[in-house]
BADOVEX-7160 format. One record per residue (C-alpha): residue in one letter; x, y negated, z negated; residue number from 1. Coordinates in pm, 1 decimal, padded with zeros to 6 digits. Example, Ala and Ser with C-alpha at 12.3 -4.5 7.8 and 13.67 -1.06 7.14 Angstrom:
<atoms>
<r: a | east: 01230.0 | north: 00450.0 | up: -00780.0 | k: 1>
<r: s | east: 01367.0 | north: 00106.0 | up: -00714.0 | k: 2>
</atoms>
This chain:
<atoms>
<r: x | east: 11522.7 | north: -10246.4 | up: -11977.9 | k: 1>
<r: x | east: 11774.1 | north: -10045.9 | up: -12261.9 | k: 2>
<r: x | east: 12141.4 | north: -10191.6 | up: -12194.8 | k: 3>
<r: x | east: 12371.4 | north: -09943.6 | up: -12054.4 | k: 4>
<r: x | east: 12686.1 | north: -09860.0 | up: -12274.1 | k: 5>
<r: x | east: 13007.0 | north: -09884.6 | up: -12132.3 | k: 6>
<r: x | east: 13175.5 | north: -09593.0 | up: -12363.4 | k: 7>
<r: x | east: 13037.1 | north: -09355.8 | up: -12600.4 | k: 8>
<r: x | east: 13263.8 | north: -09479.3 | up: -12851.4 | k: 9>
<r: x | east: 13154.5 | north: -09737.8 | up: -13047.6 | k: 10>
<r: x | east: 13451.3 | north: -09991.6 | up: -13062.3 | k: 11>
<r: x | east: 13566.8 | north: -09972.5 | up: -12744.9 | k: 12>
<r: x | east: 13156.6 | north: -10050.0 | up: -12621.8 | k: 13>
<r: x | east: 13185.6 | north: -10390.7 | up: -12832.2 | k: 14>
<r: x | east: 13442.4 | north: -10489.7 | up: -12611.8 | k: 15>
<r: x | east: 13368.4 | north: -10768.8 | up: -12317.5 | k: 16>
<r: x | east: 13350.2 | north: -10555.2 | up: -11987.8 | k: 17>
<r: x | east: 13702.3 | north: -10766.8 | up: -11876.8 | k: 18>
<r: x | east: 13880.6 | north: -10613.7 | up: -12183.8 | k: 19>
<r: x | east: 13713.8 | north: -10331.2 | up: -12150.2 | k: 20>
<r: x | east: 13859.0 | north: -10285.6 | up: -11755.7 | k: 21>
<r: x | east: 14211.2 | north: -10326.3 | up: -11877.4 | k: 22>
<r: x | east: 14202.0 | north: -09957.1 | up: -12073.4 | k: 23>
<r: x | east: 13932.0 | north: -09820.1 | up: -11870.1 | k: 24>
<r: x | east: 14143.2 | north: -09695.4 | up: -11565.2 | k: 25>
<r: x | east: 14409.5 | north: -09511.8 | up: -11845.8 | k: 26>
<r: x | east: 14143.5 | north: -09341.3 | up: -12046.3 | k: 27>
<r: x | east: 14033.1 | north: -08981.9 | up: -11986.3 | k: 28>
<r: x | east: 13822.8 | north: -08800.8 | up: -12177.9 | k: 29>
<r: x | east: 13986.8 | north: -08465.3 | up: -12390.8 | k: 30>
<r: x | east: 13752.7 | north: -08211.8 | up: -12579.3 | k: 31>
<r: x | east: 13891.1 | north: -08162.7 | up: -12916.0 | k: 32>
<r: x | east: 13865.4 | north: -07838.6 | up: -13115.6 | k: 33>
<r: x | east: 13805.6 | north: -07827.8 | up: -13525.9 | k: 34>
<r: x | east: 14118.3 | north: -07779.4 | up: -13679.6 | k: 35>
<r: x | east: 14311.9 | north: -07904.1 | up: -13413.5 | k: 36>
<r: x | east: 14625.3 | north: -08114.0 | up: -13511.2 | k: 37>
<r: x | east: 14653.7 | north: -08440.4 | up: -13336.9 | k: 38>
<r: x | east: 15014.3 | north: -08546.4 | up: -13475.0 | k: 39>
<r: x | east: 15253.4 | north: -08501.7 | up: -13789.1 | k: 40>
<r: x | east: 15285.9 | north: -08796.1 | up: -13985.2 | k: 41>
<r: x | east: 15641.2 | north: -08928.0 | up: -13879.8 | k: 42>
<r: x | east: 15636.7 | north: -08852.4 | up: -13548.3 | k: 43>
<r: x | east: 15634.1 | north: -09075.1 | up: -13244.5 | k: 44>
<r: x | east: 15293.7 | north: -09177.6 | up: -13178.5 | k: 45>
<r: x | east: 15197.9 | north: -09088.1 | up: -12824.1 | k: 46>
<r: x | east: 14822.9 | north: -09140.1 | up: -12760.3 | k: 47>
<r: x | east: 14546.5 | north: -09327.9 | up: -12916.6 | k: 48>
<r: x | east: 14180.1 | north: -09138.3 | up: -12941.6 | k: 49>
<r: x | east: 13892.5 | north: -09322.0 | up: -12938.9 | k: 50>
<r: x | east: 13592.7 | north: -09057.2 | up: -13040.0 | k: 51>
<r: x | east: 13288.2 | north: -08988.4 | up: -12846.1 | k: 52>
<r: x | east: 13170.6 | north: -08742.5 | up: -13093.9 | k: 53>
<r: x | east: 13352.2 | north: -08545.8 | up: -13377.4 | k: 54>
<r: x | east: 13582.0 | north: -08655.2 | up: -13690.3 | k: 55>
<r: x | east: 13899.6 | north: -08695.5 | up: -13738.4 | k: 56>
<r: x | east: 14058.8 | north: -08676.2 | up: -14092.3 | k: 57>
<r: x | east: 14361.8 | north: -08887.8 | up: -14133.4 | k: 58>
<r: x | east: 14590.9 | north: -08754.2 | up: -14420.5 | k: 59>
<r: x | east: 14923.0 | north: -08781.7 | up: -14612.9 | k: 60>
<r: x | east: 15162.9 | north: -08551.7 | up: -14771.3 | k: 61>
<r: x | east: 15183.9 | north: -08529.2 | up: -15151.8 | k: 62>
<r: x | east: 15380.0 | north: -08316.5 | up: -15367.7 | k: 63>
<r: x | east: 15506.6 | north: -07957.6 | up: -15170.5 | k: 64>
<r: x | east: 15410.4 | north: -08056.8 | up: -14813.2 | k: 65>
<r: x | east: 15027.3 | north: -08051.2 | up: -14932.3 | k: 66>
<r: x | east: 14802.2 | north: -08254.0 | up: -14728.5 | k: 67>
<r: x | east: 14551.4 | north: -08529.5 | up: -14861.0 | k: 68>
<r: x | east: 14267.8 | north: -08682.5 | up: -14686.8 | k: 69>
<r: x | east: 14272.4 | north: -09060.6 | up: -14689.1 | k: 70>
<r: x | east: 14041.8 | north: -09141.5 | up: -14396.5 | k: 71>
<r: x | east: 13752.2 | north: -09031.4 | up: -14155.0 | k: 72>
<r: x | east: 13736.9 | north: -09151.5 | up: -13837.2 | k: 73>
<r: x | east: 13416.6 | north: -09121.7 | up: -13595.0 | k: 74>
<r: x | east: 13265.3 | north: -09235.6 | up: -13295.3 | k: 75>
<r: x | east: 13281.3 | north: -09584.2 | up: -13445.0 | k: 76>
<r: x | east: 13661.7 | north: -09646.6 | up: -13441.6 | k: 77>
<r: x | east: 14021.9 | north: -09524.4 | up: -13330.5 | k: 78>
<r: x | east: 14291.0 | north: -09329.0 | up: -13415.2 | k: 79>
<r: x | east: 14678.2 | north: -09431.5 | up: -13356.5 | k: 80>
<r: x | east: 14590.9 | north: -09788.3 | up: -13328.6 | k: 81>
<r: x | east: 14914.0 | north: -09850.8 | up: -13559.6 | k: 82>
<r: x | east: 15107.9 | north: -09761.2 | up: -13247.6 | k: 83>
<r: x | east: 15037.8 | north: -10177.9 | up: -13217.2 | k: 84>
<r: x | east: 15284.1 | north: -10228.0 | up: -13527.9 | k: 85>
<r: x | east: 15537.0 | north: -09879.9 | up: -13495.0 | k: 86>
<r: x | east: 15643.1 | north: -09607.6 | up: -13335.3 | k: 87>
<r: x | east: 15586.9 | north: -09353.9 | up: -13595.5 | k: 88>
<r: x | east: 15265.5 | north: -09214.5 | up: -13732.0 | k: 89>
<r: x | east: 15223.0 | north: -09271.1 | up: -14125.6 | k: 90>
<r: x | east: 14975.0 | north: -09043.8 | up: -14147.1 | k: 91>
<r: x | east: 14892.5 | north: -08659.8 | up: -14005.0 | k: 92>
<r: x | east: 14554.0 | north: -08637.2 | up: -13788.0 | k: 93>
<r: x | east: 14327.1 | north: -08335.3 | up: -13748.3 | k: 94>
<r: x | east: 13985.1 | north: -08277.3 | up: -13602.2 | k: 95>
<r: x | east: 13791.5 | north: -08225.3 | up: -13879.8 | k: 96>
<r: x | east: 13451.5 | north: -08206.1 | up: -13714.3 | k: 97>
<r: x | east: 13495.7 | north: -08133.4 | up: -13294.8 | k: 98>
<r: x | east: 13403.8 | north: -08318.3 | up: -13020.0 | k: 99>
<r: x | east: 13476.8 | north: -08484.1 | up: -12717.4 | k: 100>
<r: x | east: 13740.6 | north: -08851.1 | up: -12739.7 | k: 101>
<r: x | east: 13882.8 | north: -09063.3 | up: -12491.9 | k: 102>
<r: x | east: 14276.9 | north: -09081.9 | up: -12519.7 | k: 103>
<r: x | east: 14546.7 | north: -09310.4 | up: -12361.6 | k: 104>
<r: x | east: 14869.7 | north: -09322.9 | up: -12340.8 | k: 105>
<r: x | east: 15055.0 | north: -09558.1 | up: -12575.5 | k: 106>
<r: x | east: 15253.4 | north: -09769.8 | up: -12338.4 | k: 107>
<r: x | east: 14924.1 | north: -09845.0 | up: -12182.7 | k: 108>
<r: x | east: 14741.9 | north: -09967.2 | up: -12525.6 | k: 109>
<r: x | east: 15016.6 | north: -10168.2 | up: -12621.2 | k: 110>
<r: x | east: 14982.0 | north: -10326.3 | up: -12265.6 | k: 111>
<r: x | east: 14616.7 | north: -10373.6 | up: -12284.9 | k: 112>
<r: x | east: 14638.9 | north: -10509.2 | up: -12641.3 | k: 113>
<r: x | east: 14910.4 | north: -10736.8 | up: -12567.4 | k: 114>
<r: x | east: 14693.5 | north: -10905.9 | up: -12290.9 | k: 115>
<r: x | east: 14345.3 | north: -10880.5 | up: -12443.2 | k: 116>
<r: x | east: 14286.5 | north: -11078.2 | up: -12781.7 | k: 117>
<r: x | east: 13920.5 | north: -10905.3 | up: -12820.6 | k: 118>
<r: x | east: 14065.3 | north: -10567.8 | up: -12801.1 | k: 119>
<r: x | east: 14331.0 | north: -10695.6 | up: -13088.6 | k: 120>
<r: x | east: 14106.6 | north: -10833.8 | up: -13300.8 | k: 121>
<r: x | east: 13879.0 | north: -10528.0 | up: -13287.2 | k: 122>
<r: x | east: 14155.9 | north: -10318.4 | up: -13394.1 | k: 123>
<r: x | east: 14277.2 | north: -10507.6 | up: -13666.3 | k: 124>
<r: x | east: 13911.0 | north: -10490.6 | up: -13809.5 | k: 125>
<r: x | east: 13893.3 | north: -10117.8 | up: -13780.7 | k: 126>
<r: x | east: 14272.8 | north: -10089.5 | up: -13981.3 | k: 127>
<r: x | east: 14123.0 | north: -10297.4 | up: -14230.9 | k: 128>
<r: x | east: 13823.5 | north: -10113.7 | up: -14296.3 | k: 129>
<r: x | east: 14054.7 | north: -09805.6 | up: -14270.2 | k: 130>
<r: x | east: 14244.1 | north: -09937.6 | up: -14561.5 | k: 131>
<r: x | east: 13911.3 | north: -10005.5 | up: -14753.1 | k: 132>
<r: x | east: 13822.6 | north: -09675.8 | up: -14699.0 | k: 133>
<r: x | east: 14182.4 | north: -09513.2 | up: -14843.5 | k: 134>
<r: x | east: 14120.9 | north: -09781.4 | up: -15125.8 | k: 135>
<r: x | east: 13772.6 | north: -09673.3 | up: -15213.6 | k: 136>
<r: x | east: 13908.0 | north: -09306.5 | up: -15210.5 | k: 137>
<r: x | east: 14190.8 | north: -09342.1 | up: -15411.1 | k: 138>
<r: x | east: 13927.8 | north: -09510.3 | up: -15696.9 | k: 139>
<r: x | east: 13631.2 | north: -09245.8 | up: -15600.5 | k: 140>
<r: x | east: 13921.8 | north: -08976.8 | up: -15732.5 | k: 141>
<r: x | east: 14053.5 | north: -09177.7 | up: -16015.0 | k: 142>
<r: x | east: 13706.8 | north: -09234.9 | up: -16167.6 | k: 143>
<r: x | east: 13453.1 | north: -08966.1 | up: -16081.6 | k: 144>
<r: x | east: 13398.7 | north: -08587.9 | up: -16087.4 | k: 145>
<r: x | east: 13455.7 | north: -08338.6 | up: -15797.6 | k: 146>
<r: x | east: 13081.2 | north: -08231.0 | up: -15724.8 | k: 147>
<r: x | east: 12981.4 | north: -08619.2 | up: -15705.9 | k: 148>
<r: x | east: 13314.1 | north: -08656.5 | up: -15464.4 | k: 149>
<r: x | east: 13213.9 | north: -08337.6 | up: -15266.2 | k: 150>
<r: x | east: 12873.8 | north: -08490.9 | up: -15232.3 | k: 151>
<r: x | east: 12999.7 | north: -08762.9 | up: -15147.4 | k: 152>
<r: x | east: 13191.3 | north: -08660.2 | up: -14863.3 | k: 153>
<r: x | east: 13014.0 | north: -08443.4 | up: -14704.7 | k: 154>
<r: x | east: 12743.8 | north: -08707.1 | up: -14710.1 | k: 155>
<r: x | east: 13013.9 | north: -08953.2 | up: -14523.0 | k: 156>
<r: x | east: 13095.8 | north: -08579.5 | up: -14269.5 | k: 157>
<r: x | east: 12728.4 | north: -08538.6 | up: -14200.8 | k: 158>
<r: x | east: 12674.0 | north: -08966.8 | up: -14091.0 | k: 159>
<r: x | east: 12990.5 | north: -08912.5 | up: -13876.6 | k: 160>
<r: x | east: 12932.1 | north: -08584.6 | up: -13706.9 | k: 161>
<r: x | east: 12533.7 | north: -08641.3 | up: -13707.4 | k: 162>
<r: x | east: 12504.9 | north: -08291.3 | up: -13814.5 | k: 163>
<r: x | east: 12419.6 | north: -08116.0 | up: -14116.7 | k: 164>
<r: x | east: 12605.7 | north: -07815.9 | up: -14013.3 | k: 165>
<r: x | east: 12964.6 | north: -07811.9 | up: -14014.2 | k: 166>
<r: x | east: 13290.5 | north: -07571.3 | up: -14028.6 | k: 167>
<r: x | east: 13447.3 | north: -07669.7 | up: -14383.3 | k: 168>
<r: x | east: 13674.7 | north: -07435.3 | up: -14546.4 | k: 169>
<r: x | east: 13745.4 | north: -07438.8 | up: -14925.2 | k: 170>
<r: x | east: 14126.1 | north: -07509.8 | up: -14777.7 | k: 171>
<r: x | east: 13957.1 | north: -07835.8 | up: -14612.4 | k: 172>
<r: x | east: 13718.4 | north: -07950.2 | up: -14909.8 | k: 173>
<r: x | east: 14061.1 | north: -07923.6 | up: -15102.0 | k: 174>
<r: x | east: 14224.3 | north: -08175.6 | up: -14874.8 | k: 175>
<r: x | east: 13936.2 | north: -08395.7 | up: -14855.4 | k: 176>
<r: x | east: 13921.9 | north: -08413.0 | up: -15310.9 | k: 177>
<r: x | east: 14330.0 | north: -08358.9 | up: -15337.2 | k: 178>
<r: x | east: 14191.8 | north: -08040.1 | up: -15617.2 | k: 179>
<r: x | east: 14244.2 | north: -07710.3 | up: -15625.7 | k: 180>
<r: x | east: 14088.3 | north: -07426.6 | up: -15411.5 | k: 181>
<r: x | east: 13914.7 | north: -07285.5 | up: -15697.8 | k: 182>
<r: x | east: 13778.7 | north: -07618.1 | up: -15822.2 | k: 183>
<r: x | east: 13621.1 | north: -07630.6 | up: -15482.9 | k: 184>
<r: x | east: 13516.7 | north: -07250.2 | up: -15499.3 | k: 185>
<r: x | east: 13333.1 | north: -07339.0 | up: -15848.6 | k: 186>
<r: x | east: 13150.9 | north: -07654.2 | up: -15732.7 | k: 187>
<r: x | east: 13020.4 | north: -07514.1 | up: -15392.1 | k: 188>
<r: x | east: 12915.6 | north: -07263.9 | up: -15592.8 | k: 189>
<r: x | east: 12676.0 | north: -07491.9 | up: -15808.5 | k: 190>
<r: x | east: 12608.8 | north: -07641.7 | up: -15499.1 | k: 191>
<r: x | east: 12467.7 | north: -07358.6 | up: -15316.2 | k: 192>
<r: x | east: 12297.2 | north: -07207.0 | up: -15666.4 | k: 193>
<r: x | east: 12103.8 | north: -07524.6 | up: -15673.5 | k: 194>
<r: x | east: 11958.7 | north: -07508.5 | up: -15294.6 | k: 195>
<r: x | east: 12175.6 | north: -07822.0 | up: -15171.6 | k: 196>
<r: x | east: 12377.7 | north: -07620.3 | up: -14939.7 | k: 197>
<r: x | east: 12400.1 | north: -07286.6 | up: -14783.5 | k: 198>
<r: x | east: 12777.5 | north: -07201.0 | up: -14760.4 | k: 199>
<r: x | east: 12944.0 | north: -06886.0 | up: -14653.3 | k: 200>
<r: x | east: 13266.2 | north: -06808.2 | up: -14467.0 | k: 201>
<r: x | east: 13334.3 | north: -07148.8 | up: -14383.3 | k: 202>
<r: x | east: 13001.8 | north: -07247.1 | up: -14214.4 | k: 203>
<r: x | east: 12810.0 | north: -07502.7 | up: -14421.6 | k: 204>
<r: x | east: 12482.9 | north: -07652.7 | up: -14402.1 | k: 205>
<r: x | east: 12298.3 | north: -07927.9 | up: -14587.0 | k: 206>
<r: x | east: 11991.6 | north: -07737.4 | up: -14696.2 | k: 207>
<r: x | east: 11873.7 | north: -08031.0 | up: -14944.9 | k: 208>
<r: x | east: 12000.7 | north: -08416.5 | up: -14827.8 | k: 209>
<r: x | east: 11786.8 | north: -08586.9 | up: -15116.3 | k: 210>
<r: x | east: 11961.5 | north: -08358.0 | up: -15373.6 | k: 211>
<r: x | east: 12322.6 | north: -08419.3 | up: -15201.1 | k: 212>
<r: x | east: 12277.0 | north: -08773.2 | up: -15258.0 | k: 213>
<r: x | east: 12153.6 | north: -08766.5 | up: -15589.4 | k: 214>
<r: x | east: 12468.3 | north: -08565.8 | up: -15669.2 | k: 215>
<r: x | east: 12669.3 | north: -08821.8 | up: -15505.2 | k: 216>
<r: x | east: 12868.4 | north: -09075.8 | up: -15672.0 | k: 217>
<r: x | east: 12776.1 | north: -09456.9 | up: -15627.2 | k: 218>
<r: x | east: 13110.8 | north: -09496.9 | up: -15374.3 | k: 219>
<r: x | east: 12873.8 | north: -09347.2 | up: -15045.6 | k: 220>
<r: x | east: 12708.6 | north: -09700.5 | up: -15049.7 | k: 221>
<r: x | east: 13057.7 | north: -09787.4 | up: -14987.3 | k: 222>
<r: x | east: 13101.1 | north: -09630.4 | up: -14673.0 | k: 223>
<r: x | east: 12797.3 | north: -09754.0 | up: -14573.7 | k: 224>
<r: x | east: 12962.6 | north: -10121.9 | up: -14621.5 | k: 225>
<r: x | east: 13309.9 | north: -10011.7 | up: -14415.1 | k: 226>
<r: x | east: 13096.0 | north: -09836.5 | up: -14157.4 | k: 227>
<r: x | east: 12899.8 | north: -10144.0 | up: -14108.0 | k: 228>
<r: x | east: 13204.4 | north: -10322.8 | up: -14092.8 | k: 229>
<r: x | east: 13328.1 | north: -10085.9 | up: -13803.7 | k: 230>
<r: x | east: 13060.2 | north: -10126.5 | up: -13577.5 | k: 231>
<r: x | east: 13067.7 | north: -10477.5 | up: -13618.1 | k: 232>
<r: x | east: 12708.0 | north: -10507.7 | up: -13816.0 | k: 233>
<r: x | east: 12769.0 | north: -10828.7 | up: -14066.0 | k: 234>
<r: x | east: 12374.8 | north: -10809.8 | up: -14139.6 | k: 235>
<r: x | east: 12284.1 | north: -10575.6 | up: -14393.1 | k: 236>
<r: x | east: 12077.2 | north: -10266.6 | up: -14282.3 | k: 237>
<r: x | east: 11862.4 | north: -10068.6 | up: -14456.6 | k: 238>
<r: x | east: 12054.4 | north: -09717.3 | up: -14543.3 | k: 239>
<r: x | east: 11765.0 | north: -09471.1 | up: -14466.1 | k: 240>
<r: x | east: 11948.1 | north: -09162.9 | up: -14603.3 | k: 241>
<r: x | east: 12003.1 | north: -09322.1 | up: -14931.2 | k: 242>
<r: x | east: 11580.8 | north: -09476.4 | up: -14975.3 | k: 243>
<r: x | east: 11486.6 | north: -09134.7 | up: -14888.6 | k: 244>
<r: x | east: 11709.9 | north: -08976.2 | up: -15116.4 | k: 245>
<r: x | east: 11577.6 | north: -09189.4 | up: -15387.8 | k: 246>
<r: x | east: 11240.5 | north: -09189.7 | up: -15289.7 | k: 247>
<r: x | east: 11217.2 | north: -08816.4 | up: -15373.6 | k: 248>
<r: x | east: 11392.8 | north: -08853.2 | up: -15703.0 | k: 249>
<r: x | east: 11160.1 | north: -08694.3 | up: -15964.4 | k: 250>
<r: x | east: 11026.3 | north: -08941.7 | up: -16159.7 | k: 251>
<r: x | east: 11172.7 | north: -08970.0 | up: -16505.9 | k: 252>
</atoms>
């Protein structure tokens, strides 16, 4: 008989029913639009999303106000769960990817948190693998090229949104590298010349995944790891995306 979930979301369905009762009666579920700002970074936090489906890109500002992805956030985890440490948000959220999360109220986290060590300890893993993941970016810039990055990420986009289609501007693939507009313009380009992707006006597709990977650089094993480490998987899985990519690698 298949085991009935408790929530879509992932983290908050790991949780023991009895921790899962103190939020349950303070969640309600909110559709959220691509595009759609969630907060500023410095501003009072005031909810906490937990994803049923969609993405949510976590960024910071650098230089004049521009805005640099550091995180993606799926079904798997949570967003404002630093409202446990502050009041403020470090970082700006947007929907990269919609869908439908539940939300609740601060003051009624904290509450739940403070009397539930599951729910705590839960959170503090998905921070940590959130801070793997800005880690891994910040080396993934520092020490490969943009196509292998773009790859990359829209490999990581496709696992979290479990679609191959997706609303991506060049504005947004700029965000997610920290490059230029027309770096973006020149590699989606390639992209599309060489049948990976069909791109136009913003709508994307994935047209070839075993190409995408190849293109990739060696950091979307990575995500696998902090992914794994999200939904609470220490076993290791096999990564189906990545043996069929290979397996269709013409042979040398």
């Amino acid at each position: 008989m298949p085991m009935i979930r408790q929530s879509p979301n992932g983290l908050l369905d790991s949780l023991p029913a009895k921790d899962y009762a103190l939020l349950l009666g303070h969640l309600r579920p909110i559709d959220l639009l691509c595009g759609q700002v969630l907060i500023e970074a410095g501003r009072p936090l005031q909810r906490v999303y937990f994803p049923h489906q969609g993405v949510i890109s976590s960024m910071i500002s650098v230089g004049q106000g521009d805005l640099v992805e550091v995180a993606m956030i799926g079904r798997d985890g949570v967003f404002g769960a630093s409202a446990l440490f502050g009041e403020l948000s470090l970082t700006s959220a947007m929907m990269r990817y919609p869908g439908r999360a539940s939300v609740i109220d601060v003051g009624h986290f904290r509450a739940a948190a403070d009397s539930s060590p599951a729910l705590r300890a839960a959170l503090m893993q998905h921070l940590s693998t959130q801070i793997m993941q800005a880690e891994q970016i910040a080396a993934c810039n520092a020490s490969h090229g943009v196509e292998a990055r773009l790859c990359r990420r829209l490999l990581q986009l496709r696992e979290l949104s479990r679609s191959g289609r997706m609303t991506l501007t060049q504005e947004a693939m700029a965000q997610m590298l920290a490059v230029q507009r027309n770096t973006i313009s020149l590699v989606a380009h390639a992209l599309r010349r060489a049948g990976v992707i069909r791109y136009s006006r913003g709508d994307l597709e994935i047209t070839d995944l075993a190409g995408l990977i190849r293109r990739s650089c060696e950091c979307s094993m990575a995500d696998h790891i902090s992914h794994d480490l999200v939904c609470n998987d220490p076993q290791p899985r096999r990564h189906s995306r990545f043996d069929d990519g290979l397996a269709q690698r013409s042979p040398s």
